[in-house]
NUGU-501408 format. One record per residue: x, y, z of N, C-alpha, C in turn. Coordinates in steps of 0.02 Angstrom, whole numbers, plus 50000, padded with zeros to 5 digits. Layout:
XYZXYZXYZ
...
***
This chain:
531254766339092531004772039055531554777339049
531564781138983532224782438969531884790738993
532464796639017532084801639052532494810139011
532374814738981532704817838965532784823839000
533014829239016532894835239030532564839238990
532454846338989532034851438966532784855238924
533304855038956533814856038903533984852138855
534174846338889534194841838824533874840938773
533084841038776532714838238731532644846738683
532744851738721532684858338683533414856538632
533844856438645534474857638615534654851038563
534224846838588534134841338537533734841638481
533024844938483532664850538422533044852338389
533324856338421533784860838358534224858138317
534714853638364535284848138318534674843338254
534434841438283534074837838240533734841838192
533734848238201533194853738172533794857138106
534314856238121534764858638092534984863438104
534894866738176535054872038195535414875138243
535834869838232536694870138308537224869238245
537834869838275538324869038226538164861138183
538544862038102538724855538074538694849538111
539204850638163539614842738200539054841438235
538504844438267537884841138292537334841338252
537264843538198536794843838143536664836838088
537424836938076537424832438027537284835837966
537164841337948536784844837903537434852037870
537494851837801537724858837781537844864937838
538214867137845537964875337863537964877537803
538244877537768538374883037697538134880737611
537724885337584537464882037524537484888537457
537934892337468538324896237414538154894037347
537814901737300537794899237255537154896937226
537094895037159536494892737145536484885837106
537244882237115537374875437060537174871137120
537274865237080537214857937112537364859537195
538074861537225537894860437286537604863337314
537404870337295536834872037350536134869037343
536164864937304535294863037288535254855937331
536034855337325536284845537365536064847437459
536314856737465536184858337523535234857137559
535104859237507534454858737516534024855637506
534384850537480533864843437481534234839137550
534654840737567534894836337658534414839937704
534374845337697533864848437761533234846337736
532874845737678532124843137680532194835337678
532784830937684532544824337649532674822437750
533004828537796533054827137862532264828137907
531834832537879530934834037919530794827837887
530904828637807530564824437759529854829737696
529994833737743529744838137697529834846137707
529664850737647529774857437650528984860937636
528694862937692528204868837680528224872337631
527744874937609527624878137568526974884337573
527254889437566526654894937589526874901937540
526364904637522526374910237484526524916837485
526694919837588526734925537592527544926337575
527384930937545528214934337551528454940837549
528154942737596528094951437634528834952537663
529124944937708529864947537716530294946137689
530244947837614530984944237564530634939537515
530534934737563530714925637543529784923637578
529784919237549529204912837559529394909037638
529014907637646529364902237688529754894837692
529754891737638529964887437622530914890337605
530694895437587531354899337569531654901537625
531334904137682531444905937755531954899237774
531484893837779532074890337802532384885737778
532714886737708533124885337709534014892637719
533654897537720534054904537735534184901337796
533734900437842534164898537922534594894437933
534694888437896535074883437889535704885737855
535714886737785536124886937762536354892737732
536954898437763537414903337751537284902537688
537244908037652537474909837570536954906937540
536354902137546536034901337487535434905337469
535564905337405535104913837374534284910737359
533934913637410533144913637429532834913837331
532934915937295532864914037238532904907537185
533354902637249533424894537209532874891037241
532624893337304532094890537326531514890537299
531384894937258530714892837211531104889437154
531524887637130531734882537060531994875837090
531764874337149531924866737192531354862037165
530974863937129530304855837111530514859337007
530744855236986530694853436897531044850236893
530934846536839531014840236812531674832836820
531834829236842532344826836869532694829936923
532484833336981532504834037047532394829237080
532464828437146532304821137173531714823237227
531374828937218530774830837256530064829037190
529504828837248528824829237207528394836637280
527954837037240527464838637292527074837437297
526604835837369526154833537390525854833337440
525424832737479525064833737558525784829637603
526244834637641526294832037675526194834237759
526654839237780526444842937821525724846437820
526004849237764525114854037727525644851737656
525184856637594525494855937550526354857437532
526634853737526527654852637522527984850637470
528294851537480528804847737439529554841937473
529504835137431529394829237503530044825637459
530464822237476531154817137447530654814237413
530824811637351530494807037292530534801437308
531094799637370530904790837391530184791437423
529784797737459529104795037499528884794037465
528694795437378528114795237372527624786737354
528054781737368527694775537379527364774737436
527474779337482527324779037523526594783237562
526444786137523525834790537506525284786337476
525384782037465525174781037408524164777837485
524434777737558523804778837568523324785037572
523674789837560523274794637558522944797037496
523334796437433523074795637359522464791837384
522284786937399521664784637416521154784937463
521474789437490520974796537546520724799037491
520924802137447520784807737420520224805537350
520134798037340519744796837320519044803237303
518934800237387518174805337410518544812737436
518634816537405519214822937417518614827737492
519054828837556518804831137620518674836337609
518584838637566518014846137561517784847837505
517924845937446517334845737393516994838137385
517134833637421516524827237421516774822737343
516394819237312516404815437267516384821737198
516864824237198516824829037140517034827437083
517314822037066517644818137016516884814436969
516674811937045515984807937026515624813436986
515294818737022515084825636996514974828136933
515874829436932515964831536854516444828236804
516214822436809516834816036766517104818536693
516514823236663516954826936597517144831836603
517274834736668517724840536671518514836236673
518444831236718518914827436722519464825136661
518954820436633518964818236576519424820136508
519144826836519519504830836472520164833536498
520034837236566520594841036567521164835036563
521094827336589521784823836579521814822836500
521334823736439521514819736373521864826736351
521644833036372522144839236353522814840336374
523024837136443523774837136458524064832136410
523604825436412524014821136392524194822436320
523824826036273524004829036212524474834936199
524244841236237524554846636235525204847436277
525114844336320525804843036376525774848036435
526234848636485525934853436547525634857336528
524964857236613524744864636607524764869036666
524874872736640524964878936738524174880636761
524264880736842523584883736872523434889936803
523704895536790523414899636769523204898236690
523224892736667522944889936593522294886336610
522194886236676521484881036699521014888136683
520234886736664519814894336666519664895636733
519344899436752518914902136799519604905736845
519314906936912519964910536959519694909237027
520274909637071520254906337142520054914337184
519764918037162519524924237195519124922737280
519354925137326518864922737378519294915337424
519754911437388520024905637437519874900737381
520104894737425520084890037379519074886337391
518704889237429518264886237412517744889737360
518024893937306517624897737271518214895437188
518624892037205518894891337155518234888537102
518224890637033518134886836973518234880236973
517604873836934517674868736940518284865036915
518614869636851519004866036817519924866836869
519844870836901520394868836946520494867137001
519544865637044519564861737093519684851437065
519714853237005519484844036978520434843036968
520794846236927521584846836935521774847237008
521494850537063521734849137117521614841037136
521204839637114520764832337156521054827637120
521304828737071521654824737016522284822337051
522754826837076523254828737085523214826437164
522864826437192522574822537268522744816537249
522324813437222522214806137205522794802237174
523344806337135523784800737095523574802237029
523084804637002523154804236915523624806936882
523744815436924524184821036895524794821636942
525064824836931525774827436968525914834136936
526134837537003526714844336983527244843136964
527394846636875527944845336857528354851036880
528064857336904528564860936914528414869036933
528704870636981528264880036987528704882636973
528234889236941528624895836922528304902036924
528344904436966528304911537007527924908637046
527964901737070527384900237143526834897037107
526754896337037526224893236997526404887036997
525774880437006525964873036996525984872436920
526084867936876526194865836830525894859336827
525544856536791525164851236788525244846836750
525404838836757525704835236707525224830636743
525514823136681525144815236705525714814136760
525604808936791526164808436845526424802336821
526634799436765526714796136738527574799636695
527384805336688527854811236650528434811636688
527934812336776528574815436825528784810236854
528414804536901528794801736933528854793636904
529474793036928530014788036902529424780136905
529414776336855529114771436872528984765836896
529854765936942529874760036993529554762637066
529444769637047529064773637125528674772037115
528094773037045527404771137052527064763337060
527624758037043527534752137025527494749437094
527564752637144527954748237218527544750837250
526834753137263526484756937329526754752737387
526894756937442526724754437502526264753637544
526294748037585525694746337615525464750737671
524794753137684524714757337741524904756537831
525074751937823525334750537901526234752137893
526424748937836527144751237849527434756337833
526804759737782526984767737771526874771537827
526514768237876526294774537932527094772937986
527364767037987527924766838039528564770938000
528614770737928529154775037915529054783637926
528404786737891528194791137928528384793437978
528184791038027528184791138098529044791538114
529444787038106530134787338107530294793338078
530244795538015530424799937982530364806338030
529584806238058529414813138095529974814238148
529954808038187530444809138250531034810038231
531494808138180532214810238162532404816438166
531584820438123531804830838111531674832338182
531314828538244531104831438286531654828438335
531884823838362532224822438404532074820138439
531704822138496530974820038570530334822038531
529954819938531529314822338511528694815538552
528054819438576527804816138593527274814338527
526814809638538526534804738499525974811338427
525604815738486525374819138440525674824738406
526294827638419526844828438379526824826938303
527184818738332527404814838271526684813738219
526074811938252525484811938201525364820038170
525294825538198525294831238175525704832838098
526304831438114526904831538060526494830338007
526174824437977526044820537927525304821137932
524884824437971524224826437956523834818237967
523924815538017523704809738016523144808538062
522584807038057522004809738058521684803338072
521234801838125520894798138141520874790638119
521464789238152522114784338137522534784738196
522124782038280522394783438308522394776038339
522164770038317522424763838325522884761338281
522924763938227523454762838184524104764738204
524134771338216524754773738251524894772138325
524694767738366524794765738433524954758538418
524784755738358525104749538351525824751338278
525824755338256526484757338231527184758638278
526784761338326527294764838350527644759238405
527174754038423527254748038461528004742638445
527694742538353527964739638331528814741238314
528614748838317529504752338302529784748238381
529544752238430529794749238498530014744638493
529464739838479529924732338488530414729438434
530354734438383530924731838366531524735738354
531554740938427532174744438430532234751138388
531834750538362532034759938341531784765338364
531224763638425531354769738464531004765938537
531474773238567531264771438647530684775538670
530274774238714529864777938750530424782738801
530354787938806530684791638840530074799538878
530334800438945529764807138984530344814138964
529934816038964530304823838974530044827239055
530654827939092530784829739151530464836339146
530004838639187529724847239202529724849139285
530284852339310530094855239366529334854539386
529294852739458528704855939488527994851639440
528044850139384527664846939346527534839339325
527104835539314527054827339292527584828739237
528164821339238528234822939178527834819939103
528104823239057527694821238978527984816038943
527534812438930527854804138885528104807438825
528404803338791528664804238729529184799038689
529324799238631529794793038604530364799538561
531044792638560531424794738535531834790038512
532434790338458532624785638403533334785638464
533684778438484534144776538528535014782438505
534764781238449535544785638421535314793338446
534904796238453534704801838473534694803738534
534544798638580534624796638674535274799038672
535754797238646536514796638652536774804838634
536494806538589536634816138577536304818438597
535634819238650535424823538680535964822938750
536134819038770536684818338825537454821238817
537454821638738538174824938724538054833638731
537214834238694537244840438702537344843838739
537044840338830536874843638891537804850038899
538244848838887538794850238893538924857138833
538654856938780538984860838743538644868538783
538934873938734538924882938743538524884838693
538054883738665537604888938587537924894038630
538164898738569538204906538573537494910738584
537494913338616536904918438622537024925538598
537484926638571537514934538537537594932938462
537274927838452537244925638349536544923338340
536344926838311535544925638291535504922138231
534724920438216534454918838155533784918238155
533484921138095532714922038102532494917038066
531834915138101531564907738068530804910438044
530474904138011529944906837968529374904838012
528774906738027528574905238071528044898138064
528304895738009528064889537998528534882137996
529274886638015529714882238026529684874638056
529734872538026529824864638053529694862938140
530314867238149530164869538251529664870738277
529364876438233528914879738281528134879238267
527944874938219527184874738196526954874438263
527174865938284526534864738366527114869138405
526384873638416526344879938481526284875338553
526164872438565526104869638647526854866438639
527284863238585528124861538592528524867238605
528304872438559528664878238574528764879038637
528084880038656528044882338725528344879238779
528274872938775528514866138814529494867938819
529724866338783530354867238750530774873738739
530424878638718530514885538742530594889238786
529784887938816529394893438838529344900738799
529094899338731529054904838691528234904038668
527954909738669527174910038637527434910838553
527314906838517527274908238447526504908938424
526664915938408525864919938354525884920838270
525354917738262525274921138191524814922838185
524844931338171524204935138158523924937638104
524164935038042524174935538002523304936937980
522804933838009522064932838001521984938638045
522334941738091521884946938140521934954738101
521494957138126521404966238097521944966638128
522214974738107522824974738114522954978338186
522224982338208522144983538270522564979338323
522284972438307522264967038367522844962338377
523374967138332523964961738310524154961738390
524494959838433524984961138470525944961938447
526174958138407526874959838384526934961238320
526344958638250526384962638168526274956238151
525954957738105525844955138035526154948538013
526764947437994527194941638009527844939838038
527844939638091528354940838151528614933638109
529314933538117530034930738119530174929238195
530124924138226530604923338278531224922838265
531754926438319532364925938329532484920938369
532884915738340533454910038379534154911738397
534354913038464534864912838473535274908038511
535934904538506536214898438556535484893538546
535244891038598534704887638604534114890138629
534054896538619533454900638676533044905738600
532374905238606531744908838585531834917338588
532574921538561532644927938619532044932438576
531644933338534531254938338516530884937838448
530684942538413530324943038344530394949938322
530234947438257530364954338189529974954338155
529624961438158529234960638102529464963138025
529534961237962529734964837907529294967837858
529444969637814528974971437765529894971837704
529824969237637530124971037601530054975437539
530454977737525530184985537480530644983537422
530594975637366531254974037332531354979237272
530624983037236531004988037186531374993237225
531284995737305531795001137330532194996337356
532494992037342533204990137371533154990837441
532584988337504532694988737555532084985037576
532604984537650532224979837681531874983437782
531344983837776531054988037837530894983937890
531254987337937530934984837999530204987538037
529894983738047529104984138062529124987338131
529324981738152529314980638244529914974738263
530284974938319530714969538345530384969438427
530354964338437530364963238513530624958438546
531114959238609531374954738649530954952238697
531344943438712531114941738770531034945638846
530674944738860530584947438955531294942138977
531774945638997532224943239026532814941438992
532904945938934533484946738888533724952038887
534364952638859534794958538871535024961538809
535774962638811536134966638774536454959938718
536724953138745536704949138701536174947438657
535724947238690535004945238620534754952038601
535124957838603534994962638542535514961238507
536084959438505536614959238456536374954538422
536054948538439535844941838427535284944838360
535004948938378534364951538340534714955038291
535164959638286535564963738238535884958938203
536194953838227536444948138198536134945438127
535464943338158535014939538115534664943738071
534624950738084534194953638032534714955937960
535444957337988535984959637945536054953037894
536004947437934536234938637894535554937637840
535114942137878534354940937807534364945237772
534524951837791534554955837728535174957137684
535854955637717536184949837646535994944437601
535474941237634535374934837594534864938837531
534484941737541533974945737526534104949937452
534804953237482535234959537439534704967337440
534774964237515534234971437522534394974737576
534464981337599534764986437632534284987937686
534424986537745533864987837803533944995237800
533134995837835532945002337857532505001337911
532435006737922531905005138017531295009438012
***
């Protein structure tokens, strides 16, 4: 049984996360610019999770999808990150994490969940329902050509379970395989046949559900490094499919692409977990290196790293909050705290608010770790100066 430390497997996150230098990354630091290579930048860091989040707030600057790719890569302008999905890109979007944007080789590989979505998990047989809402809305794309969420009638007032029928049936459409996003603009989907968007040796080839769940699964552990089993199912939203994935993951084993490996905890049992053999080999190189601790960078708090809160914690020892749902009474650190990464350590959070017609960018609240110093405030000045360059926006406090 292969055994890691609590450093290692932390400092191995990050390399694999893209968030140690190049030479242990494998990944860009720098994506300058808004041509081909910064977009080449940013399709190596999503085609490395396998996919890019996608979320709507953008109170500090940027989206989150835009967040991280700012952490990764020096110089690229948070503004190319919403023009990363149109037309001959090599991304689609689709359920992966939550809703993303995913390398155009997965999507044969989806192709079991297109058939989840058949019976769609929270509006039921709605296709069945309203077959000429259906009906129509595909004989109108297929005539008139894309259509954007805001050309569908009715309005999503209240969440998505109050949406109007005619753009819960385009969502369900778009679940299933009929439709595809050709493309957003200002954060709006765009609605095509998927026939329009994706290439037709992708659609011609589904993969089968057992071997889509072992690439999956591989895929998860590559962005993650160590990850234990519900980890890797979390990633990909994989859901009561838990003999499927115990004989996937069997099957990687035996045939060598990953090891079962514990993560060592003081004082504690240790925790099972798997990891890819080429990865065994750089968490052991890492144990040796120096991360700087007086160079920060702020991450999104949906970052790849930090979704599962019990890894954080594990790997950290950092509480990651999002309070985004609480009154504002009950926040404890704001609204949408930014953790700060510094070297390999969790040193604090920021809260922002951006003000882009005044050319500035406000600080809410910052707070350090219990047991940080004068390096992880530079670390913090670091990271907020590197975002509000990226930004072109002028802090204020």
């Amino acid at each position: 049984m292969e055994t890691l430390t609590l450093r290692q497997a932390r400092r191995l996150a990050l390399a694999r996360g893209g968030l140690l230098k190049p030479g242990w990354t494998g990944l860009p630091a720098r994506a300058s610019g808004a041509g081909k290579r910064a977009r080449e930048g940013a399709w190596a860091v999503i085609r490395r999770f396998g996919y890019l989040q996608l979320d709507s707030v953008s109170v500090a600057g940027a989206r989150s999808h835009a967040l991280v790719l700012l952490s990764r890569l020096e110089g690229f302008k948070p503004s190319l990150a919403e023009k990363l999905l149109r037309p001959g890109e090599p991304l689609f979007e689709y359920w992966g994490h939550e809703a993303s944007w995913l390398p155009l080789e997965l999507y044969p590989v989806f192709e079991f969940r297109r058939q989840q979505f058949q019976h769609h998990p929270w509006w039921g047989d709605l296709l069945g329902q309203h077959p000429e809402v259906a009906d129509a809305l595909l004989r109108r794309i297929e005539t008139e050509g894309p259509l954007r969420s805001l050309d569908l009638e009715g309005s999503s007032k209240g969440g998505w379970w109050n949406l109007e029928t005619a753009k819960r049936v385009a969502l369900t459409l778009w679940s299933r395989g009929d439709l595809a996003i050709r493309e957003r603009k200002n954060f709006q989907r765009t609605f095509d046949l998927r026939e329009r968007v994706i290439p037709e040796e992708l659609r011609a080839a589904p993969i089968p559900r057992e071997e889509s769940l072992k690439i999956l699964l591989l895929r998860a552990l590559k962005g993650h490094g160590w990850a234990r089993t519900g980890t890797l199912t979390a990633t990909w939203r994989l859901k009561n499919m838990r003999p499927e994935i115990t004989t996937a993951l069997l099957e990687l084993r035996e045939g060598g692409e990953i090891l079962e490996c514990h993560l060592a905890r003081r004082g504690s049992k240790p925790l099972s977990g798997w990891i890819r053999p080429a990865d065994m080999e750089l968490a052991h190189r890492l144990e040796s290196i120096r991360p700087r601790r007086d160079r920060g960078v702020l991450l999104s708090p949906f970052d790849p790293v930090l979704w599962d809160r019990p890894r954080v914690r594990q790997l950290f020892g950092f509480e990651q909050f999002l309070e985004i749902f609480k009154p504002a009474s009950q926040r404890r650190y704001g609204y949408y705290c930014l953790p700060v990464l510094a070297g390999d350590h969790l040193v604090g959070r920021v809260d922002l608010k951006a003000h882009t017609r005044q050319g500035r960018l406000e600080v809410l609240s910052r707070h350090r770790e219990d047991g940080t110093g004068s390096r992880e405030e530079l670390a913090m000045d670091r990271a907020l100066d590197r975002h509000s360059s990226a930004l072109g926006l002028a802090l204020s406090c």
